[in-house]
DOTI-944198 format. One line per 5 residues: for each residue z, x negated, y of N, C-alpha, C. Coordinates in Angstrom, 1 decimal. Layout:
<torzas>
Z X Y Z X Y Z X Y | ...
</torzas>
This chain:
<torzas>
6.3 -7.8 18.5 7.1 -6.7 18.9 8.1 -6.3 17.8 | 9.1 -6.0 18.0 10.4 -5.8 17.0 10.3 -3.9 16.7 | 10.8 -3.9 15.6 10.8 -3.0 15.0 11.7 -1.5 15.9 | 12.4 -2.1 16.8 13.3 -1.1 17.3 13.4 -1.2 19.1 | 11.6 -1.6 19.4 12.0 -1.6 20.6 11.6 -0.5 21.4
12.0 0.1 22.7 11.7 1.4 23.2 10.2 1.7 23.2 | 9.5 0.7 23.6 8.3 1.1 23.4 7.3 1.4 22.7 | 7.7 0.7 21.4 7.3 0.9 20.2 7.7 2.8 19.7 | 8.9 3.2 20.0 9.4 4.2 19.9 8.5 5.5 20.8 | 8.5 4.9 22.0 8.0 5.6 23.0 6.6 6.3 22.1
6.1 4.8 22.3 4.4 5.2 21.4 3.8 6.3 20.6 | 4.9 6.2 19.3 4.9 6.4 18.5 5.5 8.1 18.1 | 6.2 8.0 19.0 6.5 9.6 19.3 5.7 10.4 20.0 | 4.9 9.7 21.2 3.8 10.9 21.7 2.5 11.2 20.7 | 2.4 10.0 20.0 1.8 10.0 18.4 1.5 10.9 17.8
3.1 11.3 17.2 3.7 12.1 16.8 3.2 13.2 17.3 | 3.4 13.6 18.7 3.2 15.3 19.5 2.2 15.5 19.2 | 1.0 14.7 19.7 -0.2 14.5 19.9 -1.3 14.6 18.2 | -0.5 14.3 17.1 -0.9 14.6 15.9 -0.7 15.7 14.9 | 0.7 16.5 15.9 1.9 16.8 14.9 2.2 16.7 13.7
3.0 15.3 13.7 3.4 14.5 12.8 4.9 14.6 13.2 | 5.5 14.5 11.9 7.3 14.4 12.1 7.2 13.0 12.5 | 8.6 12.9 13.4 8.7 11.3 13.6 10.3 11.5 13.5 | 10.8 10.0 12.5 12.2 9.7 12.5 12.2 8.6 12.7 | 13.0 7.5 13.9 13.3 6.2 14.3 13.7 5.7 13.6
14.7 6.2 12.4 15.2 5.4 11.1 15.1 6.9 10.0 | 15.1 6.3 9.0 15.3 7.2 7.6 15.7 5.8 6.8 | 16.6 6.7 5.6 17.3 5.9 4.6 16.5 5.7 3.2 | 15.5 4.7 2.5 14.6 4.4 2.7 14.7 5.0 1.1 | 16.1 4.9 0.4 15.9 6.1 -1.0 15.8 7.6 -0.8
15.7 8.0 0.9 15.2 9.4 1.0 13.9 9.5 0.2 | 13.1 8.4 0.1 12.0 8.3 -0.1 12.2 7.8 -1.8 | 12.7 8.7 -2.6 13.1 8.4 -4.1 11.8 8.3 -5.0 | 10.6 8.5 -4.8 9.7 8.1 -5.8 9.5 6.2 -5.7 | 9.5 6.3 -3.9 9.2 4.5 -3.6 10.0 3.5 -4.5
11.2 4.1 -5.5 11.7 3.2 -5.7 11.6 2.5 -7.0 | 9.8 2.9 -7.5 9.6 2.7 -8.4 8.4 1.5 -8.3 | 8.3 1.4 -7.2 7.1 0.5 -6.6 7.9 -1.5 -6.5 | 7.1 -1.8 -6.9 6.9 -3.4 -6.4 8.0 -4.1 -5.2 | 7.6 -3.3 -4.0 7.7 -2.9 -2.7 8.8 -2.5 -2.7
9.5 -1.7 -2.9 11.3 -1.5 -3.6 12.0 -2.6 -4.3 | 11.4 -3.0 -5.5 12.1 -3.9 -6.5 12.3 -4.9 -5.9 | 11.5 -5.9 -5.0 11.3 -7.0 -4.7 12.0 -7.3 -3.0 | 12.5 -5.9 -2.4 12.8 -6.6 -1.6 14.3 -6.2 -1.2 | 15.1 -6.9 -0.8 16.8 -6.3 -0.6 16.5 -6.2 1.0
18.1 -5.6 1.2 18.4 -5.5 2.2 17.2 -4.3 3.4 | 17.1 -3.8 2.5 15.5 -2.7 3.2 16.5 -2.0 4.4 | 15.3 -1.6 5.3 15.7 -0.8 6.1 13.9 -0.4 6.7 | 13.9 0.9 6.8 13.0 1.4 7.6 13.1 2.0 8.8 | 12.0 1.9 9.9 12.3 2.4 10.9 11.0 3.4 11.6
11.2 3.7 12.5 9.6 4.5 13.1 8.8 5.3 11.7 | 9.3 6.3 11.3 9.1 6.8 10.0 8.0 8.1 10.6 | 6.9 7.9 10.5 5.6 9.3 10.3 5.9 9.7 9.2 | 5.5 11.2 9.3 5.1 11.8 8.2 4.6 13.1 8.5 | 3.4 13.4 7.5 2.7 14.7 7.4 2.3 14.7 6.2
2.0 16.3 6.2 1.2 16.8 4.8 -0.2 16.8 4.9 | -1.0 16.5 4.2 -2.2 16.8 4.5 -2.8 17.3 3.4 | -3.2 18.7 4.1 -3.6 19.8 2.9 -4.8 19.6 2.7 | -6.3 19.2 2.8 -7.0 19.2 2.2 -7.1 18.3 0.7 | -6.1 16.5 0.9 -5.9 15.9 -0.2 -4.9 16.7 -0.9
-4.4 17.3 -0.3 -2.4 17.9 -1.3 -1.9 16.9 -1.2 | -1.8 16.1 -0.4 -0.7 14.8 -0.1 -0.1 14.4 0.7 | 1.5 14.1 0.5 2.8 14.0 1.2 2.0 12.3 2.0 | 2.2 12.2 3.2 1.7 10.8 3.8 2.9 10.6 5.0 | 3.2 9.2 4.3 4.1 8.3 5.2 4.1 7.0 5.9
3.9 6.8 7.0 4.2 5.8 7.5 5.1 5.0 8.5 | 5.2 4.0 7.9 6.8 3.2 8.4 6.9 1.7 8.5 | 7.7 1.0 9.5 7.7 -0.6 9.4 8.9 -0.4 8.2 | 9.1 -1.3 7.8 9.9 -1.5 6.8 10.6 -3.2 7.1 | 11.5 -3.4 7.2 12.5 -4.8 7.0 13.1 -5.2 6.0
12.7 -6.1 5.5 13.5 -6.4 3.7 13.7 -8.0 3.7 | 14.2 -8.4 2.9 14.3 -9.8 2.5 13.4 -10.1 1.2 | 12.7 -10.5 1.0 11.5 -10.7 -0.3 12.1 -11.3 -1.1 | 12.2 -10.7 -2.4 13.1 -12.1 -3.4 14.6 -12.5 -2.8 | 15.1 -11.8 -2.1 16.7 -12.0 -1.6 16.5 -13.3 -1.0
15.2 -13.8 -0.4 15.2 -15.1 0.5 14.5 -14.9 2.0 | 13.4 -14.7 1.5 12.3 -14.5 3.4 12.4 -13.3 3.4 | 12.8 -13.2 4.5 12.9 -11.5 5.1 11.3 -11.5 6.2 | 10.9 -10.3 5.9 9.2 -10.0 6.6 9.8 -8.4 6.7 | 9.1 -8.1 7.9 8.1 -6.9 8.5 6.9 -6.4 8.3
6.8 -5.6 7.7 5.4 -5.1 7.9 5.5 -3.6 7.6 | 4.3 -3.0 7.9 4.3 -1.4 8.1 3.4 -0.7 7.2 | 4.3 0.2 6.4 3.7 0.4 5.2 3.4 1.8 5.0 | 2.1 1.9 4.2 1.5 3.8 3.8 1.9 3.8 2.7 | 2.9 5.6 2.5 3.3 5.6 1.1 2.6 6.8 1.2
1.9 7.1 0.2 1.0 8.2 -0.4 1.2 9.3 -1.3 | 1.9 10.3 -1.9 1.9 11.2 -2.7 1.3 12.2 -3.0 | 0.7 12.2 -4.2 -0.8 13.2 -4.6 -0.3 13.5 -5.9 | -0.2 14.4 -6.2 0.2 15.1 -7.8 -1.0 14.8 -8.5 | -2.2 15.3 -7.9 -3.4 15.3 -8.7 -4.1 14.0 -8.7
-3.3 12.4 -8.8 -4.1 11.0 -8.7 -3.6 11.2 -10.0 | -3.0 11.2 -10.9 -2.1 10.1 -12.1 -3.3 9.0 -12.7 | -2.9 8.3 -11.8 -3.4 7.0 -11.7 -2.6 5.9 -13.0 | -3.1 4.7 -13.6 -2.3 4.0 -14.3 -1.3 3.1 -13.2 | -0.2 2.5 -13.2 0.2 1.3 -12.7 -0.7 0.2 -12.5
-1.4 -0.6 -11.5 -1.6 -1.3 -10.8 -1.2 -1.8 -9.6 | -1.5 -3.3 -9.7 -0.6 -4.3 -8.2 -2.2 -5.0 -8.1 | -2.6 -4.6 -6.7 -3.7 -6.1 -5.9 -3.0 -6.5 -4.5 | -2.8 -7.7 -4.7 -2.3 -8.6 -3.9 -2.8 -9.6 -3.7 | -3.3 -10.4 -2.4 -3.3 -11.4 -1.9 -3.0 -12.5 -3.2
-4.4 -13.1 -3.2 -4.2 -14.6 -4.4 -3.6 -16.2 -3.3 | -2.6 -16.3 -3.4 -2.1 -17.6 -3.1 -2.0 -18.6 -4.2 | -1.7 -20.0 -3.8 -1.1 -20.7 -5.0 -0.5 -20.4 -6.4 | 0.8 -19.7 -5.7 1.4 -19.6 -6.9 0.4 -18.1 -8.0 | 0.0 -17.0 -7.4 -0.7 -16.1 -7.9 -2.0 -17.0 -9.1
-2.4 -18.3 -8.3 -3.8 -18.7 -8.9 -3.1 -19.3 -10.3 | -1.9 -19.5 -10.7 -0.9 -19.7 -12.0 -0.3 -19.0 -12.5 | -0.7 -18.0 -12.0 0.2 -17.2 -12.3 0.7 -17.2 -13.6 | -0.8 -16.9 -14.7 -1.1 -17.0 -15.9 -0.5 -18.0 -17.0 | 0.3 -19.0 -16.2 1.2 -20.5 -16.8 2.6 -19.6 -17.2
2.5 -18.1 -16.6 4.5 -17.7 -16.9 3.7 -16.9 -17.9 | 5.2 -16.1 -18.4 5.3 -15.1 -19.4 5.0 -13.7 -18.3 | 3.9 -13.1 -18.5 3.7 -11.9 -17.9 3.0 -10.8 -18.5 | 4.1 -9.3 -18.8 3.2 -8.5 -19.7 2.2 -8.3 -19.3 | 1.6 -7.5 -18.2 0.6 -7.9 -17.1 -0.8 -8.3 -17.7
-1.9 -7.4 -17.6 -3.1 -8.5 -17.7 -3.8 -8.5 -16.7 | -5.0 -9.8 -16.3 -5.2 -9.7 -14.8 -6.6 -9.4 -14.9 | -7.1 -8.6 -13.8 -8.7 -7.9 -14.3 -9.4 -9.0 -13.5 | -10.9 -8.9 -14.5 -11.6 -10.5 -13.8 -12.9 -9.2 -13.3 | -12.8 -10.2 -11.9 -14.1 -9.2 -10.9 -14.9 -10.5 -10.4
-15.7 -10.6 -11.3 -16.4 -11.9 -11.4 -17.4 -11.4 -10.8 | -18.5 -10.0 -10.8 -19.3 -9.7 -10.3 -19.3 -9.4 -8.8 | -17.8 -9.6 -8.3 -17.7 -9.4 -6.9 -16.4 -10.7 -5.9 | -17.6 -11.5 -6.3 -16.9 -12.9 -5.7 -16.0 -13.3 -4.6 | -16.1 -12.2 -4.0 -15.5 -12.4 -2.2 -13.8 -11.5 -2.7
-14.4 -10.1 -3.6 -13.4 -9.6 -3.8 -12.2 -10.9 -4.5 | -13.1 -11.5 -5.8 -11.9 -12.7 -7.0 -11.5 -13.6 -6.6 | -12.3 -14.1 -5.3 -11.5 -15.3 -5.0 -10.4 -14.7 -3.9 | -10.3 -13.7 -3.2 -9.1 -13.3 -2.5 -7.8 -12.3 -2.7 | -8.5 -11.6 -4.0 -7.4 -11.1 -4.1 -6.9 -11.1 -5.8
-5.8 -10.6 -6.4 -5.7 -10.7 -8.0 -4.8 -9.1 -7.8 | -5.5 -8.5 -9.1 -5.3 -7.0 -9.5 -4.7 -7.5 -10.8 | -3.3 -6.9 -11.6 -2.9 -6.9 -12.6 -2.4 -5.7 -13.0 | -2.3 -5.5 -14.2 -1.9 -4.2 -14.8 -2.1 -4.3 -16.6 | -1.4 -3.1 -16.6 -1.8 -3.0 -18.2 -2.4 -2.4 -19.0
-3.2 -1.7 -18.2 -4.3 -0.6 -18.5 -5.8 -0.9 -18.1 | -6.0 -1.6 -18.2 -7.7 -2.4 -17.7 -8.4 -1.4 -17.5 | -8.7 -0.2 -18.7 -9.9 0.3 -18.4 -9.7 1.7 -17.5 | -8.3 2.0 -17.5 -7.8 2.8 -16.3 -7.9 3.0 -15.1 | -7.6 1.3 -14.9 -7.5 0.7 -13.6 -8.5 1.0 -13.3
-9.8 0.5 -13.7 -11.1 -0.3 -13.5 -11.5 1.3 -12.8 | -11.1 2.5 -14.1 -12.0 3.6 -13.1 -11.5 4.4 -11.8 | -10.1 3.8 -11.7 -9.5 3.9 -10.3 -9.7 3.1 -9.4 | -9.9 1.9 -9.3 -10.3 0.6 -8.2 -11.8 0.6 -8.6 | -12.4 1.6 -7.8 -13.8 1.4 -7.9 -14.9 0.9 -6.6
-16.4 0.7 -6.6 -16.8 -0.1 -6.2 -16.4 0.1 -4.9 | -16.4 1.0 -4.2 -16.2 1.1 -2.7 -14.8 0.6 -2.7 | -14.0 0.6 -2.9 -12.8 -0.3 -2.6 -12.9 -1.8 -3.1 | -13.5 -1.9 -3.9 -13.8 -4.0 -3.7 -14.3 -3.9 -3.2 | -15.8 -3.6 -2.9 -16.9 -3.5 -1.4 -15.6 -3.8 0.3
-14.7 -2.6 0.1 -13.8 -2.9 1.1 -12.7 -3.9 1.2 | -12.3 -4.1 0.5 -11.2 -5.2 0.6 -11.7 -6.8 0.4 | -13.1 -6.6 -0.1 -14.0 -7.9 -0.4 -13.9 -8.4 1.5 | -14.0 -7.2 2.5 -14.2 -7.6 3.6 -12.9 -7.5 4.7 | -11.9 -7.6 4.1 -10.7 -6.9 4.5 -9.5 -7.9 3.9
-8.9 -9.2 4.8 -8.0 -10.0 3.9 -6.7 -9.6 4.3 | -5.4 -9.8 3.5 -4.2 -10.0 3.3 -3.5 -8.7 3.0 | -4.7 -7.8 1.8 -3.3 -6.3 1.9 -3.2 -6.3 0.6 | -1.9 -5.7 0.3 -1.4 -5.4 -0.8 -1.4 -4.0 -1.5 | -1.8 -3.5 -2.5 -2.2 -2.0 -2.6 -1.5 -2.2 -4.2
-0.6 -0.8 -4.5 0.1 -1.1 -5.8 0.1 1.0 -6.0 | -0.4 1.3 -6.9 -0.5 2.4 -7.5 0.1 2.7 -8.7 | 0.7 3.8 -8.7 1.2 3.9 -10.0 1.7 5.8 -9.8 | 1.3 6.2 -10.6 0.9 7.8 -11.3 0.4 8.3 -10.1 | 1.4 9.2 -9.0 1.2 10.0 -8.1 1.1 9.1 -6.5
1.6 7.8 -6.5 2.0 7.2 -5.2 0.8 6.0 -5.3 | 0.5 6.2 -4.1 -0.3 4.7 -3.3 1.1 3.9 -2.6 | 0.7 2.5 -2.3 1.4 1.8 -1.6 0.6 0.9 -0.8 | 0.5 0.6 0.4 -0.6 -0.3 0.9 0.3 -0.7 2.1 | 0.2 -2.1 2.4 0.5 -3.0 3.6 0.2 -4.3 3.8
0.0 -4.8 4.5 -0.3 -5.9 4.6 0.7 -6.8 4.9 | 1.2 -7.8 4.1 3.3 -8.3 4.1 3.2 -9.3 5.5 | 4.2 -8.9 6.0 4.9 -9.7 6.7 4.0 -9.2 8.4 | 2.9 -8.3 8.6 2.4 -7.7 9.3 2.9 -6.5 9.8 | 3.3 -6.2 11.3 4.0 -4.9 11.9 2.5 -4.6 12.4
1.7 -3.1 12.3 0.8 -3.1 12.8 1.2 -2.3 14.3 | 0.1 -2.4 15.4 0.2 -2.2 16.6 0.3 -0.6 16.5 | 1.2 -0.4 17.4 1.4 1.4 17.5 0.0 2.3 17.5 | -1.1 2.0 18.5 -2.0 2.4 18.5 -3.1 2.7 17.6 | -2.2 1.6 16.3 -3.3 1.7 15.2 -2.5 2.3 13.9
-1.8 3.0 14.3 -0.8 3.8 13.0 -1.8 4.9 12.5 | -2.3 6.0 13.5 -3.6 7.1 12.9 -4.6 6.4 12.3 | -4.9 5.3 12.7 -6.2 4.6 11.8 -6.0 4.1 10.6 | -4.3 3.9 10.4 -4.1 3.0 9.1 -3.9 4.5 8.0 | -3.5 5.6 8.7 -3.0 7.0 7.5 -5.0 7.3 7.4
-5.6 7.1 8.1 -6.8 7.5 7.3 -7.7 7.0 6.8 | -6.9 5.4 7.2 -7.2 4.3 5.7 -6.7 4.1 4.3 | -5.6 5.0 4.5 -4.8 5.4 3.3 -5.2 6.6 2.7 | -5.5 7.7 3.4 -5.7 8.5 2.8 -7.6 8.6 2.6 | -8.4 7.5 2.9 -9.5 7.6 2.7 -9.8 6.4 1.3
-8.9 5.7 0.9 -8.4 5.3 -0.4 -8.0 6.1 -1.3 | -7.4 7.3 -1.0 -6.9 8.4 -2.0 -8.0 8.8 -2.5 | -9.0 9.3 -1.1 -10.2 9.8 -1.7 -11.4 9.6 -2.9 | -11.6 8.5 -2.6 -12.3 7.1 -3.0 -11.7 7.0 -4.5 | -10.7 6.8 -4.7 -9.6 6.6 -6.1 -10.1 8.3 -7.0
-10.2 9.2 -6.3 -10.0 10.5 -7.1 -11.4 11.2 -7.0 | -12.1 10.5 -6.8 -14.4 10.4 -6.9 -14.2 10.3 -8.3 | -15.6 10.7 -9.2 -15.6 11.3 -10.2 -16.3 10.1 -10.8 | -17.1 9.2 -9.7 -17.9 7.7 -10.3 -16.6 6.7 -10.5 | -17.2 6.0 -11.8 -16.1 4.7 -12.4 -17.2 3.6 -12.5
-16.9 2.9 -12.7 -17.2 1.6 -12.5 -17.5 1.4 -13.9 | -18.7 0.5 -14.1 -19.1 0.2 -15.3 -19.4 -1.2 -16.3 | -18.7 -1.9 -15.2 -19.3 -3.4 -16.4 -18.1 -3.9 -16.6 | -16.6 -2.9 -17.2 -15.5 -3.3 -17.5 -16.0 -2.9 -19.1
</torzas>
């Protein structure tokens, strides 16, 4: 399904009524000026967003958005996929990136990277699929806690990158189905939750 077709629109706007949720069919994607401090910004040109959700949601205190997004990756493969941006004053979380371990990810370690990569050896399903880097290990560690490896141990190809007040979560190159946009904001915002629990993780 393409990012701008009526029905997709249609969908997504009764969504909208039906949630009351703002809906914009396009927004200019530095409206969204914290995003452009993310991974997800840096890495991809030619951005454009489209079918833009958004609400507040006052029990977290967080600004929640969701949108397909169209980019060129590295100014070469251009992908779709539909992404939750999260804003919570009260996470200040460290900088962290978990992404999908491919090939080049499993070498990573052969370049120059400030970057250190956290070993979750105790949760095998999580280490062999996915790689978390950052430069705060023991920060991270109490923010990526057990219920979210528990979940993403069962859960392949998303990408989740945090840093102070913003979540970022998608799965690349994946447009999700209109019907499943409410299910992905309370997958995102049940990751906020989870991240801002008082339990840390302990065998870092």
């Amino acid at each position: 399904m393409g990012l701008f077709t009526p029905r997709r629109r249609k969908i997504l706007k009764r969504i909208a009524e039906e949630y009351n949720l703002d809906y914009w069919q396009t927004t200019p994607i530095d409206d969204l000026y914290n995003l452009t401090g993310s991974y997800l910004y840096k890495n991809h040109s030619e951005k454009k967003i489209s079918h833009h959700l958004y609400y507040w949601d006052e029990r977290m205190g967080a600004d929640v958005s969701v949108f397909d997004l169209k980019g060129k990756f590295y100014r070469l493969e251009q992908t779709k996929q539909t992404v939750i941006y999260i804003r919570c004053k009260d996470l200040k979380a460290p900088k962290f990136l978990m992404k999908p371990k491919n090939l080049f990810q499993k070498f990573s370690k052969l370049f120059v990277d400030e970057d250190q990569e956290m070993d979750y050896a105790e949760y095998p399903s999580f280490d062999e699929t996915y790689t978390v880097t950052t430069k705060n290990l023991a920060d991270t560690n109490y923010f990526l806690k057990r219920e979210l490896l528990e979940l993403f141990s069962n859960e392949l190809n998303w990408t989740m990158e945090v840093y102070g007040s913003q979540i970022v979560l998608y799965q690349r190159k994946k447009i999700l189905p209109a019907k499943n946009i409410v299910e992905f904001m309370d997958k995102g915002l049940e990751i906020l939750e989870i991240m801002m629990g008082s339990d840390s993780n302990d065998y870092v």
